[in-house]
Wavefront OBJ file of the C-alpha trace (Angstrom):
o trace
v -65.775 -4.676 -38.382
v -66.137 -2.123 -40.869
v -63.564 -2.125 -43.656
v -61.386 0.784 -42.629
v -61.013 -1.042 -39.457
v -60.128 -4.265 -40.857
v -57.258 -2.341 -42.926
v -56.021 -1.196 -39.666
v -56.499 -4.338 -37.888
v -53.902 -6.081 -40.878
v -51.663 -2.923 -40.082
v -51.056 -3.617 -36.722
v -50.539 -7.802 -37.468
v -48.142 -6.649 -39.945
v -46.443 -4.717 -37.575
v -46.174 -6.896 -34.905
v -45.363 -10.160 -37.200
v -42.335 -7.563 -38.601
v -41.024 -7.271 -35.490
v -40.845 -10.736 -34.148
v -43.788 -11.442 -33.018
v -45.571 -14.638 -33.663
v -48.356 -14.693 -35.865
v -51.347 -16.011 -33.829
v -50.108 -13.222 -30.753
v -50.221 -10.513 -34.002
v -53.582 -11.282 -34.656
v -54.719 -11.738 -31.412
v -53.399 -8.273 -30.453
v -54.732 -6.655 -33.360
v -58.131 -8.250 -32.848
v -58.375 -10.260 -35.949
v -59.448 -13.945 -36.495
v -57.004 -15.524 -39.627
v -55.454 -18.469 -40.112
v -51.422 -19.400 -40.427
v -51.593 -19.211 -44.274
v -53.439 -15.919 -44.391
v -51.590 -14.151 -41.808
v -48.087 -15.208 -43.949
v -50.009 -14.708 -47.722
v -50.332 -11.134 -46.305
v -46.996 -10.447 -44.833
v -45.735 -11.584 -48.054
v -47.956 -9.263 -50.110
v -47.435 -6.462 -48.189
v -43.278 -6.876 -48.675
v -44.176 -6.976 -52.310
v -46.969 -4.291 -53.154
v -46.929 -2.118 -49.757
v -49.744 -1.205 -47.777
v -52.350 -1.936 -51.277
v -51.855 -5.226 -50.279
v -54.122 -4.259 -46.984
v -56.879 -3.524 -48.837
v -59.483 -5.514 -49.253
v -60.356 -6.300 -53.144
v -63.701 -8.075 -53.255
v -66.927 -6.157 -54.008
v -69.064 -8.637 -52.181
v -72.810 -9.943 -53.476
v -75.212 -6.644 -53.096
v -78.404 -6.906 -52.004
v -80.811 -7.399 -55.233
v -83.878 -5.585 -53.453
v -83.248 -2.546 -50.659
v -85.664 -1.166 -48.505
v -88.354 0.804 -50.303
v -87.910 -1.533 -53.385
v -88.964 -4.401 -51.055
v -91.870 -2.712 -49.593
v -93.160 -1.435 -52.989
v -92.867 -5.206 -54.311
v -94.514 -6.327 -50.961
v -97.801 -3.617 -51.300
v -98.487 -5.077 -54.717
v -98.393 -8.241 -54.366
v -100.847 -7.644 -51.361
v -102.942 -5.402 -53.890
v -103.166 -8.409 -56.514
v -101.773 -11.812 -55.127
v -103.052 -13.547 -58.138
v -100.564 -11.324 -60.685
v -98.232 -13.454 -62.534
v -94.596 -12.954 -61.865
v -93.835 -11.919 -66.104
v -96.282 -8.698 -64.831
v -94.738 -7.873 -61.486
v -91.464 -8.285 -62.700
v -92.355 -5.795 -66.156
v -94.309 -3.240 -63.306
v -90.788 -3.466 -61.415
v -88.393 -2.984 -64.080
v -90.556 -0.124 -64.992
v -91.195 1.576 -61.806
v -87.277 1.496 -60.543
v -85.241 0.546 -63.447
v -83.682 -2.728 -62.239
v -84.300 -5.979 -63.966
v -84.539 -8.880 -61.482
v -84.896 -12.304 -62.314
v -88.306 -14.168 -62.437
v -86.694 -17.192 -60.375
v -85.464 -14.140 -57.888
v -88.981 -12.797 -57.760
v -90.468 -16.183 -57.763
v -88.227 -16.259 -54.600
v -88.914 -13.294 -52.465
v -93.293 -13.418 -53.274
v -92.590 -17.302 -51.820
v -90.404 -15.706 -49.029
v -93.347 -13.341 -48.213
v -96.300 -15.254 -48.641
v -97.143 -13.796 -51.666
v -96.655 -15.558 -54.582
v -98.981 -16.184 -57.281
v -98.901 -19.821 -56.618
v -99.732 -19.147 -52.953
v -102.933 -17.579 -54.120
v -103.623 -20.179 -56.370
v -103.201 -23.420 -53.965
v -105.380 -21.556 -51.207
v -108.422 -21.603 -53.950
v -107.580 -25.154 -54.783
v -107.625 -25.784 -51.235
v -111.051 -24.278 -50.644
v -112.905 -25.893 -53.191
v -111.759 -29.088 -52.587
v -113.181 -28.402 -49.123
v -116.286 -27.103 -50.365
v -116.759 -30.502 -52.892
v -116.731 -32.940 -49.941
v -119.924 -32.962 -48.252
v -120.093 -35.204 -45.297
v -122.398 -37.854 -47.411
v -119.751 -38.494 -49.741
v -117.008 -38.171 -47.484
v -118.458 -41.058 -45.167
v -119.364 -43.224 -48.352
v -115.433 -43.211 -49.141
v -114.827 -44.368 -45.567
v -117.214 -47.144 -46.362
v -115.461 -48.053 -49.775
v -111.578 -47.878 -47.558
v -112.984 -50.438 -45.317
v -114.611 -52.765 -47.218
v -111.655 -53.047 -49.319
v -109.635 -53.416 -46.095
v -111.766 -56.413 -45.422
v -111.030 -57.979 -48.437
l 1 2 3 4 5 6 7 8 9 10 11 12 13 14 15 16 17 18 19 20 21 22 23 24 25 26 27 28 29 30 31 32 33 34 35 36 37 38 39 40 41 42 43 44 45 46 47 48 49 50 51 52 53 54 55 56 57 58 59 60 61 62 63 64 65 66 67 68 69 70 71 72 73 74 75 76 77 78 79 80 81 82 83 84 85 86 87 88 89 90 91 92 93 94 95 96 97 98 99 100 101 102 103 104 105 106 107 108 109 110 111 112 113 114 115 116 117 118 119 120 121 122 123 124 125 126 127 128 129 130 131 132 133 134 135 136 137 138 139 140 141 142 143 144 145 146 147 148 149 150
């Protein structure tokens, strides 16, 4: 519900609680989902301040990264995984203007796949691969179970 709907929405429960009607039949009607206490909180404040009392006050949390910002972030980190967040987030700032966090970035290159970490633990991974050969690999097995047997 979009908020010039929700404004009317409270209208009409106002309405309807002002003239008699009960407060969970006023919502109902009107198509919104409050409780008791809200309902009454905003019959009260709209007796006291007038219809600004229907409006709704809170900003709510924007979104740090829209569309384009996202997809720009996205493309370099594809570009250079291995980049260090303290660079992305300097390339950022400079390219749009907005300074984000490095625990926010840290966030969304995790979120994606992208991180500098990611890059990192996939090398790790791969030469730790590479450094077992099967020789040395079966000797451990040998080593496990003879101190099993013991």
């Amino acid at each position: 519900m979009e908020a010039e709907q929700r404004r009317a929405a409270k209208e009409q429960m106002i309405a309807l609680m002002q003239t008699g009607h009960r407060w969970q039949e006023a919502a109902a009607q009107a198509g919104l989902q409050v409780s008791r206490s809200t309902a009454y909180r905003l019959l009260r404040q709209v007796r006291s301040r007038g219809k600004a009392a229907l409006q709704d006050g809170r900003h709510g949390h924007p979104v740090k990264l829209r569309t384009d910002e996202r997809a720009w972030l996205e493309a370099y980190c594809h570009t250079s995984p291995g980049t260090p967040s303290r660079v992305v987030q300097t390339a950022f700032q400079e390219r749009f203007g907005i300074q984000i966090s490095l625990g926010y970035l840290n966030q969304v290159r995790a979120n994606l796949g992208l991180g500098s970490r990611t890059h990192e633990v996939e090398k790790k991974r791969d030469s730790s691969l590479r450094s077992r050969t099967p020789v040395a690999h079966e000797l451990r097995n040998e080593v496990v179970a003879e101190l099993i047997l013991i």
